[in-house]
MARBA-3410 file (N, C-alpha, C, O; in Angstrom, 1 decimal):
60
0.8,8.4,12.4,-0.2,7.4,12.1,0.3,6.0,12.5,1.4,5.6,12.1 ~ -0.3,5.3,13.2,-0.1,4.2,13.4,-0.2,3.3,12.4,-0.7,3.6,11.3 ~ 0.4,1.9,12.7,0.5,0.7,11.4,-1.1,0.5,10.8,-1.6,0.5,9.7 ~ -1.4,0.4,11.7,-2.7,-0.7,11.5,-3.8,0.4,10.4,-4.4,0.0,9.4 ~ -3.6,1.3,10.9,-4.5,2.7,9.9,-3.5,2.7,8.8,-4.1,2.0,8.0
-2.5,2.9,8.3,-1.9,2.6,7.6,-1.9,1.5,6.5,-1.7,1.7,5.3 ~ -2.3,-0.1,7.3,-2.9,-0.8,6.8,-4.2,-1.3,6.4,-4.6,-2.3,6.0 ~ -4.9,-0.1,6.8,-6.2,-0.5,6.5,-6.0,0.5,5.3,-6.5,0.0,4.3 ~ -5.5,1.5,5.0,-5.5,2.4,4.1,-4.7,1.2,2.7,-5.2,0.8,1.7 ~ -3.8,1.1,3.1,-3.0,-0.2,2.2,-4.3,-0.7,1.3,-4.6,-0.5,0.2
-5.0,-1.3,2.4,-6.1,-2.3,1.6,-7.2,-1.7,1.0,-8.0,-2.3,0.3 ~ -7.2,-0.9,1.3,-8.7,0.2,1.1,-8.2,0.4,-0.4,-8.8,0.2,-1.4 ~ -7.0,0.9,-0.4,-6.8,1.6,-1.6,-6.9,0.3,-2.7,-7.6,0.3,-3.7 ~ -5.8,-0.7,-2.3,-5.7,-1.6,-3.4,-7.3,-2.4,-3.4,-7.5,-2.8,-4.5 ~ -8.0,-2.6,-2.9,-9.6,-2.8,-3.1,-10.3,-1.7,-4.0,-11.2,-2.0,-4.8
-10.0,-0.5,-3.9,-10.3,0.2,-5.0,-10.1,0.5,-6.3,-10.7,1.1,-7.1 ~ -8.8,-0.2,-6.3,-7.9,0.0,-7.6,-8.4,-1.4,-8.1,-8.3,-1.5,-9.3 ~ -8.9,-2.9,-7.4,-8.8,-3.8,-8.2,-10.5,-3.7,-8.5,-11.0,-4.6,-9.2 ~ -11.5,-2.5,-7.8,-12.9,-2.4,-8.6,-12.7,-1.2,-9.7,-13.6,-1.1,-10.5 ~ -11.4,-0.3,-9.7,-11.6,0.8,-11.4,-11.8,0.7,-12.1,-11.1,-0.2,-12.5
-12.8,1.0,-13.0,-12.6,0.7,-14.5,-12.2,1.2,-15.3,-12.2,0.6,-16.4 ~ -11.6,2.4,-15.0,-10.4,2.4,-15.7,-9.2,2.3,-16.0,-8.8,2.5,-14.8 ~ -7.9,2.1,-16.6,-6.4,1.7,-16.1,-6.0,3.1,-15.7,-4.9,3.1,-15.1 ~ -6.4,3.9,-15.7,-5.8,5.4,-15.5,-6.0,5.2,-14.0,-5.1,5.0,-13.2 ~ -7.6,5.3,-13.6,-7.6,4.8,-12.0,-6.9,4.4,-11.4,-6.2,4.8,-10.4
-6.9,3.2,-11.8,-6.4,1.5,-11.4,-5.3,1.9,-10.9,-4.9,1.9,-9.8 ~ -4.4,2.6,-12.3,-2.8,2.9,-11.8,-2.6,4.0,-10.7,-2.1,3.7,-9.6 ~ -3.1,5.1,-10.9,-3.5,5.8,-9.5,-3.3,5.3,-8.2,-2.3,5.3,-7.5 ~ -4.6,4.6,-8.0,-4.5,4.4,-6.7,-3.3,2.8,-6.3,-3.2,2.4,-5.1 ~ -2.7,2.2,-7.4,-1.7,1.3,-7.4,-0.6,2.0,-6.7,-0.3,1.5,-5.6
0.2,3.4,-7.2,1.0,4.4,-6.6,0.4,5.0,-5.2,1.0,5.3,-4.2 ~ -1.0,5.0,-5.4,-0.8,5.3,-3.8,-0.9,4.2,-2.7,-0.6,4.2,-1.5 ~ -1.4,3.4,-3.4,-1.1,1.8,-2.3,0.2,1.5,-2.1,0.7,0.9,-1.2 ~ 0.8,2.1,-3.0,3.1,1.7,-3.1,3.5,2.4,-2.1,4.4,2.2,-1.3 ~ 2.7,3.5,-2.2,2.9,5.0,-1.2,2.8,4.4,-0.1,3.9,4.2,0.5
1.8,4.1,0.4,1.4,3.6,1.8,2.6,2.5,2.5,3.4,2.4,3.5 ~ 2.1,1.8,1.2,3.2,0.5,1.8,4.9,0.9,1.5,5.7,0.0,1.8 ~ 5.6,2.0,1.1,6.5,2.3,1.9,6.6,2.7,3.0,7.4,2.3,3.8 ~ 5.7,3.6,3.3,5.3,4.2,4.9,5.7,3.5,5.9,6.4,3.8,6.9 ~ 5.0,2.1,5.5,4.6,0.9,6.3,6.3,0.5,6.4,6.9,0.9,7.4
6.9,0.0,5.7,8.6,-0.4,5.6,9.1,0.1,6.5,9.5,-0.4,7.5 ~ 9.2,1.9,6.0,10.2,2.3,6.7,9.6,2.4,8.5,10.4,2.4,9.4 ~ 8.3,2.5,8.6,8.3,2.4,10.0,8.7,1.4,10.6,9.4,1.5,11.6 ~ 8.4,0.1,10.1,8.9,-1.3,10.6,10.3,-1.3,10.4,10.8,-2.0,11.3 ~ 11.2,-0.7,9.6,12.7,-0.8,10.0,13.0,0.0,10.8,14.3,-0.1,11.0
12.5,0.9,11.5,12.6,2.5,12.4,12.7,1.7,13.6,13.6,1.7,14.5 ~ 11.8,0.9,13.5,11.3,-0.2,15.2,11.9,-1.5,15.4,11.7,-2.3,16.3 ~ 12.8,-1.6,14.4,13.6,-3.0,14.4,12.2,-4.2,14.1,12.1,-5.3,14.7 ~ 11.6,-3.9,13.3,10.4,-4.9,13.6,10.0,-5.0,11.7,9.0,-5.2,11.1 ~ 11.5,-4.8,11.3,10.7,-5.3,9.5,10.5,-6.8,9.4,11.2,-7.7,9.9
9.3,-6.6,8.5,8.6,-8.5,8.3,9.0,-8.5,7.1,8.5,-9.5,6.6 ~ 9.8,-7.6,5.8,10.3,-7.7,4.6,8.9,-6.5,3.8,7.9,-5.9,4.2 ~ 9.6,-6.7,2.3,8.4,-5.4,1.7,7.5,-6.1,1.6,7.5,-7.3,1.7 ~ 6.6,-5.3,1.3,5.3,-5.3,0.2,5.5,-5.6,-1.0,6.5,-5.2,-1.6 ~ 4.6,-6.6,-1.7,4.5,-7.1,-2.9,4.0,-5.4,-4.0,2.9,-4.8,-3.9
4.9,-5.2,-4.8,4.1,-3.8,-6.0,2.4,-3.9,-5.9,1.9,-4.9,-6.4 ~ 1.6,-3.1,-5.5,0.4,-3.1,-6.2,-0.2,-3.8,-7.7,-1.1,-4.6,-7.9 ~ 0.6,-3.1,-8.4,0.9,-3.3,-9.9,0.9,-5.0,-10.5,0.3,-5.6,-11.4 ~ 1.8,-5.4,-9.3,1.7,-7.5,-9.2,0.6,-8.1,-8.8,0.5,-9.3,-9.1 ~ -0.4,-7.5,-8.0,-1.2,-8.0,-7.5,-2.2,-8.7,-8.6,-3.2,-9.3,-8.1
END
């Protein structure tokens, strides 16, 4: 999977997690936005092309 799907998935998720109403959701999909945005890391360190991590979902 390329970056960019990767990052739309990023945002998708954390846009759904910041409309949950529940905290059970919320946290959910926070772990799988963490998810992603490791993904995202380690490919940008694979390509010599890291811009640094992602901020926790959780902080947002």
């Amino acid at each position: 999977m390329d970056l960019n799907k990767l990052f739309f998935k990023h945002q998708i998720a954390l846009m759904r997690a910041a409309g949950a109403g529940k905290s059970v959701q919320r946290a959910s999909l926070h772990v799988c936005a963490d998810a992603i945005a490791s993904r995202i890391v380690d490919i940008q360190r694979r390509n010599g092309a890291f811009a640094g991590a992602l901020i926790p979902a959780a902080q947002l």
